[in-house]
C-alpha positions as CSV (number, residue, x, y, z in Angstrom):
1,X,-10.0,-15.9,19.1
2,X,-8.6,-19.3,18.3
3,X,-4.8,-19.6,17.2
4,X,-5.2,-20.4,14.0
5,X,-7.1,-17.4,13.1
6,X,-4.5,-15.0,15.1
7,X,-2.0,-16.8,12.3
8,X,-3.8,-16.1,9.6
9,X,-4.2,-12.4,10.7
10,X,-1.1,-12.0,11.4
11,X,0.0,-13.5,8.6
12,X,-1.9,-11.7,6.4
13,X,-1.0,-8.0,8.0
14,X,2.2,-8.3,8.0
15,X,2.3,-9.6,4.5
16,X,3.7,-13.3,5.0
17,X,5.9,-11.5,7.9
18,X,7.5,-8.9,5.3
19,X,6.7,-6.6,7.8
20,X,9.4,-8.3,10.4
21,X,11.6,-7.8,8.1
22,X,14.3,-5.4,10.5
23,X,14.9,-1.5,10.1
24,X,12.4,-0.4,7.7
25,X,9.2,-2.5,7.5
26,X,7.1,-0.3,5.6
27,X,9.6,-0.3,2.9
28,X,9.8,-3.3,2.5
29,X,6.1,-3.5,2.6
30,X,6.2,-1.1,-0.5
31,X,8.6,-3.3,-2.4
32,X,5.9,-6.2,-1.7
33,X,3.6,-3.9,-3.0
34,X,5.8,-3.4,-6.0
35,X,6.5,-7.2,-6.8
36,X,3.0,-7.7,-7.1
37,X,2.6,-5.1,-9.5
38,X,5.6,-6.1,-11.5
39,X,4.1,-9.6,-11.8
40,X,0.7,-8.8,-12.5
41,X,1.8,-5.7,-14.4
42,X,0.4,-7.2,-18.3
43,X,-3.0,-8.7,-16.3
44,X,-4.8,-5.2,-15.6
45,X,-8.4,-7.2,-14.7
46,X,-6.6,-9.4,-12.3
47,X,-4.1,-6.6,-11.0
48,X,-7.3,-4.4,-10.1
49,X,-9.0,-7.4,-8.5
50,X,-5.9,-8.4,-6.6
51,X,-5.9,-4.8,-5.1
52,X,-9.1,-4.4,-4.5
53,X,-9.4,-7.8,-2.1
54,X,-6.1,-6.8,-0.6
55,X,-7.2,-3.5,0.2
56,X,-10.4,-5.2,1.7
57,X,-8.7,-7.4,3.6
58,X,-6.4,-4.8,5.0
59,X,-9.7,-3.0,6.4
60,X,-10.9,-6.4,7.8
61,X,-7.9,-7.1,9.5
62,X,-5.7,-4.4,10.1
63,X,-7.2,-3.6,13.4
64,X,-7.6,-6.9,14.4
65,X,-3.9,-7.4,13.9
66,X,-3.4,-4.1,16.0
67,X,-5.1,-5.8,19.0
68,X,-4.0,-8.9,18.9
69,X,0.2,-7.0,18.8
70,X,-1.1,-4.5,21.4
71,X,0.5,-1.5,19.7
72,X,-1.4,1.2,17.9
73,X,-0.2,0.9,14.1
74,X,2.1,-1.6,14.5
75,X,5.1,-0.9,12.6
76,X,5.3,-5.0,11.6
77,X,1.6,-4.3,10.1
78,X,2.6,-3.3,6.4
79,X,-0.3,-4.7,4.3
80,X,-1.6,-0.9,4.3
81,X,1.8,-0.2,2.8
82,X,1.6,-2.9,0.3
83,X,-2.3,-1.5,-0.6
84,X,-1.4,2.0,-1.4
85,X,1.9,0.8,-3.5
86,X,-1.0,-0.9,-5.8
87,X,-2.9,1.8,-5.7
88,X,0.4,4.0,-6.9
89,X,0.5,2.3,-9.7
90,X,-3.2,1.4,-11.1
91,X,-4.6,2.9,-14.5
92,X,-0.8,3.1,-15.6
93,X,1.1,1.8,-18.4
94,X,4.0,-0.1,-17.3
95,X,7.5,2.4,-17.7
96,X,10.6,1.8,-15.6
97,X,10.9,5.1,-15.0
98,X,7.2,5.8,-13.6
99,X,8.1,2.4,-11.5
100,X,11.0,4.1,-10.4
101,X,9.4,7.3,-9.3
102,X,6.0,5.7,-8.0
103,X,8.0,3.9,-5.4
104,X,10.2,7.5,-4.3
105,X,7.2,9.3,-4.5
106,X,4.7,6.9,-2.3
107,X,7.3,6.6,0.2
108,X,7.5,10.1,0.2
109,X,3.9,11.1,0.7
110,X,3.2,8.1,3.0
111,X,6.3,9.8,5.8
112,X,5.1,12.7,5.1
113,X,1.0,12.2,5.2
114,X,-0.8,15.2,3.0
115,X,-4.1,15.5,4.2
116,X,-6.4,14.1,5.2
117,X,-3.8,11.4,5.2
118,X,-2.7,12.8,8.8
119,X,-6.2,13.5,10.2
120,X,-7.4,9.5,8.6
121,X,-4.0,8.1,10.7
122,X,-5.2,9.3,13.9
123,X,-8.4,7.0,14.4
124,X,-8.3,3.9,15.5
125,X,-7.9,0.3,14.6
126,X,-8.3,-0.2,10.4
127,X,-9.3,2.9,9.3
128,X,-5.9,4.7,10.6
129,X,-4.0,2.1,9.5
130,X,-4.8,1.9,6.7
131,X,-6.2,4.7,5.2
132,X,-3.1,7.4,5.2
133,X,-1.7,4.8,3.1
134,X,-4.7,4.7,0.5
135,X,-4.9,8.7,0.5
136,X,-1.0,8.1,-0.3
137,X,-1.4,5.2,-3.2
138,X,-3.9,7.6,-4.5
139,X,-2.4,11.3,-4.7
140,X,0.9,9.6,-6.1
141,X,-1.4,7.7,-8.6
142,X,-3.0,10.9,-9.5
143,X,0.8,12.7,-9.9
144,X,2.1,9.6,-12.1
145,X,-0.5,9.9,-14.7
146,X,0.0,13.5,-14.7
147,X,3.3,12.8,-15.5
148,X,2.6,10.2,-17.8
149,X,0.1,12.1,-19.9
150,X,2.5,15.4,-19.9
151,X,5.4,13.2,-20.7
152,X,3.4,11.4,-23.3
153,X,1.9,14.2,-25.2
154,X,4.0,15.5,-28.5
155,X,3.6,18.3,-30.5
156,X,3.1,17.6,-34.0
């Protein structure tokens, strides 16, 4: 694999090298995740398109990245991280307080892996990467609007 294309996946999996960042990568992968969101917050078409080519390049790549770092899930690969924190957050009305308790919660059910979150981690290369992370994004997208629509709804 040339060098420029190890740089560019490497790049890209760890999120610009967010995912260097020391102590608690993943974290700060979520608060990538959560940038993006805040600026693309008011552009809903281009905050689902955004998503949905980061979450396909996180399957591209991912495992590539993996190989090329020679540990299994690489702890500086946080693009899965960044994936389901957009996928936390899709569908919803921006509200500081769902912002607030997205991030808590995806953190949250991303240590703690509710299946099949735990049984997806365990394959290999992309697909365990990254898809305990999207089962993550999506059951604390699921709980948000839940919230939202509970919190929303008034007796008249």
């Amino acid at each position: 694999m040339p060098g420029i294309v190890k740089i560019l996946i490497i790049g890209l999996s760890t999120f610009f090298y967010v995912g260097y960042l020391p102590l608690v990568p993943g974290t700060f992968g979520s608060l990538a995740g959560l940038t993006i969101y805040l600026f693309l917050k008011n552009n809903p078409q281009l905050y689902l398109f955004i998503t949905a080519i980061l979450v396909f390049l996180g399957y591209a790549i991912s495992g590539k990245a993996e190989r090329i770092i020679g540990t299994k899930d690489a702890r500086y690969i946080v693009i899965d991280e960044v994936c389901g924190m957009l996928i936390c957050f899709l569908f919803l009305p921006f509200n500081a307080k769902l912002v607030i308790a997205g991030f808590f919660l995806f953190r949250l059910l991303d240590t703690l892996k509710p299946f099949p979150g735990g049984r997806l981690e365990r394959y290999k290369g992309s697909v365990g990467i990254m898809s305990d992370d999207i089962v993550a994004g999506i059951y604390t997208n699921i709980i948000l609007q839940v919230v939202f629509r509970l919190a929303s709804f008034k007796i008249s």
